[in-house]
Structure formats: structure tokens, C-alpha cells
C-alpha positions, 0 to 999 in steps of 0.5 A: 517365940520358939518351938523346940521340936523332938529329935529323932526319926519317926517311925511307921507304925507297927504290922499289928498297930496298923491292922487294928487301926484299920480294922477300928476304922472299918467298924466306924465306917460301916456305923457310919454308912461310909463302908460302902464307898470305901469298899471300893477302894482296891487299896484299902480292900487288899488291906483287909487280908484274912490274916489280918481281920480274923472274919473269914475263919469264922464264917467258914466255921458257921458254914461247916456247921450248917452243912454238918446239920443239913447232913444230919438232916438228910440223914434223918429224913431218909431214915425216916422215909426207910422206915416209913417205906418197911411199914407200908410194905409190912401193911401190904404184905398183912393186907396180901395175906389177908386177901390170899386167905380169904380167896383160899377160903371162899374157894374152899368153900366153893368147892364144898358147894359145888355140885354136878349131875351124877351122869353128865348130858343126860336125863331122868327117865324115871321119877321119884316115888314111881309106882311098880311092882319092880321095887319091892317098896312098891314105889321108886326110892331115887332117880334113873338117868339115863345111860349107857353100860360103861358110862362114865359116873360122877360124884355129884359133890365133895363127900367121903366113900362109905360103902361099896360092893354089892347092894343087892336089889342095887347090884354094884353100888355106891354110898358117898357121905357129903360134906353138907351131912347127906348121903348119896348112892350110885347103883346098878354099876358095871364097875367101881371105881374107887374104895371105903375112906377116899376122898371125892370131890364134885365131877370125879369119876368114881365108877361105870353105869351098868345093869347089874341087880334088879333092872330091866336095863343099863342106868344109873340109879341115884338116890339122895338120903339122910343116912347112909342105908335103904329107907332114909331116902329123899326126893334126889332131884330136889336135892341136886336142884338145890344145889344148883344142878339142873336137871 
């Protein structure tokens, strides 16, 4: 029996033809397990180019997407820490200005409550409510401390200049109206110090001892009173004492 062949010449198969032919086969393979082996062919590895199987592209595209969302990420974050960070600096900033005001107030109120002695390192020489001719009440209407003339004379507190001048019986005298509401006077001065309106504070100067007006000698007499004229007077050494002076 005879077999009539085809004549002509046979042709290699075609770029495209191949690339897809190798391509199916390489799908088949790795179903198959036997990618892995063939994986280690350098030939059919040279084969599988990036041109020819199209896989390469795409991975690089998924890849520019990851990193593309992992900087958005990043951005994200340190704008979100940025924030974070201008909040906790703007609650810092409130709780420092909280702080400052309180300080500032409790320092205020302090100072209003400060007290001193009217003399410093000295002593009372004669009590309130002393009896004596001297004093025409008969009795002692503050305290003296004892002091040389030209002695300096604090204001024993914060407080506002009502009077100054000549008080008579007093001789130079003068009459502070404090901040918790009473009066006190500094009298028989050699000098005063400052005028009608000032403001004072607790420990300034505001004059000199002496011995002008009824006296038998320098000091300063002080007195604490409710109202700012003769005759509203209290017990002084009570006053300062409970102020947290002590004498």
C-alpha cells in the first residue's frame, strides 16, 4: 500500500505562534507541578522574555499602586500626627495660661494680705486702752512703738491715703483706708511721706517718727479703726496679730 506524502517544504511555526504555544504550555506545566522543574531549564527561562508573556508589566503596575497608597498613607499619618501635636500644644498652652492666672491671682491675693509692723525691730511701749491724764479720753485710743525721731514708718498693709497733715493731739499724722475695709493711722511723725489718693503697699515707707503733738517723747503712735476719724477705734495689736504680725 502506498502513501502519498504532501510536498513542499515545512515551515517553523511563526514568533507569535511559538510565544503562545510556550505560554499554554507553561500554564499546563505549573497545573500540573512540573513548572518547577522546568523552571530550571535556562533555555526555556531565556524564552519566557517580558515581551513575550506580558506578566512583568502588570506586576510593576501593582507594585506602583502599593507604593502609591503606602505614600498616601504616610502622608495621612503625619498629618494626623501634625494635628495631634497642635492640639496637645494648644491644651498645654490653655493649661499655662491657667496656671499663670492662678499664680497671678494667688499672688494678688497675697500681697493684699500681707501685713507688717508699722516700725520694724521694735516694741510696744505703751498698751491700748492705757489710762492717763495725758489723753484727753483718759485712756489710750492705739499703740506706741517705740522709736527714735527720723525712724523709718511702714504702712502696715495695702491700703489708700485718706489724710495727712496735722491732726492735732496727733501732730503729723496719717490715716490709710486698707483693703480688708479698716483704717489705720501713724501719728506724732517728723515727716510725711507721701499724698491724699496714693496707692501703698505692705512695708513702704510712708513717713518718719517724731515727737510732733501731744507727747512726752519720740514714737509712733498707731491705731486700728473702723472709720477713718477719732473714736472708731479698736484694739490695734489685735489687728496686726491677726494679720500674722507679730508683736
Amino acid at each position: 500500500m502506498a502513501f502519498i506524502c504532501a510536498t513542499g517544504k515545512h515551515r517553523k511555526p511563526g514568533r507569535v505562534k511559538r510565544t503562545t504555544a510556550q505560554a499554554a504550555g507553561v500554564a499546563a506545566l505549573t497545573t500540573t507541578g512540573v513548572i518547577g522543574t522546568l523552571a530550571a531549564s535556562p533555555a526555556l527561562a531565556a524564552e519566557h522574555t517580558v515581551e513575550q508573556t506580558g506578566l512583568t508589566p502588570v506586576l510593576t503596575a501593582s507594585d506602583d499602586l502599593a507604593e502609591h497608597i503606602d505614600a498616601q498613607a504616610v502622608a495621612q499619618q503625619r498629618i494626623a500626627e501634625h494635628e495631634a501635636a497642635e492640639k496637645a500644644a494648644a491644651v498645654r498652652a490653655k493649661e499655662a495660661r491657667a496656671a499663670k492666672a492662678r499664680a497671678a491671682r494667688e499672688a494678688e491675693r497675697k500681697r493684699l494680705n500681707a501685713f507688717v509692723a508699722p516700725i520694724a525691730h521694735s516694741y510696744v511701749s505703751t498698751g491700748y486702752k492705757a489710762s492717763s491724764s495725758l489723753w484727753s479720753s483718759g485712756s489710750h485710743t492705739g499703740i506706741d512703738f517705740h522709736a527714735m525721731t527720723g525712724t523709718s514708718v511702714h504702712a502696715v498693709g495695702v491700703g489708700t491715703v485718706v489724710s495727712t497733715g496735722w491732726g492735732g493731739a496727733y501732730g503729723n499724722q496719717i490715716v490709710l483706708r486698707m483693703a480688708d475695709g479698716m483704717y489705720t493711722q501713724y501719728g506724732h511723725l517728723s515727716s510725711i511721706g507721701v499724698t491724699v489718693g496714693q496707692q501703698v503697699t505692705a512695708g513702704q515707707q510712708i513717713g518718719l517718727s517724731g515727737a510732733t503733738g501731744n507727747v512726752t517723747g519720740p514714737h509712733l503712735h498707731f491705731e486700728a479703726r473702723t472709720g477713718p476719724d477719732y473714736g472708731s477705734d479698736v484694739d490695734p495689736l489685735a489687728y496686726l496679730r491677726g494679720h500674722g504680725v507679730n508683736v
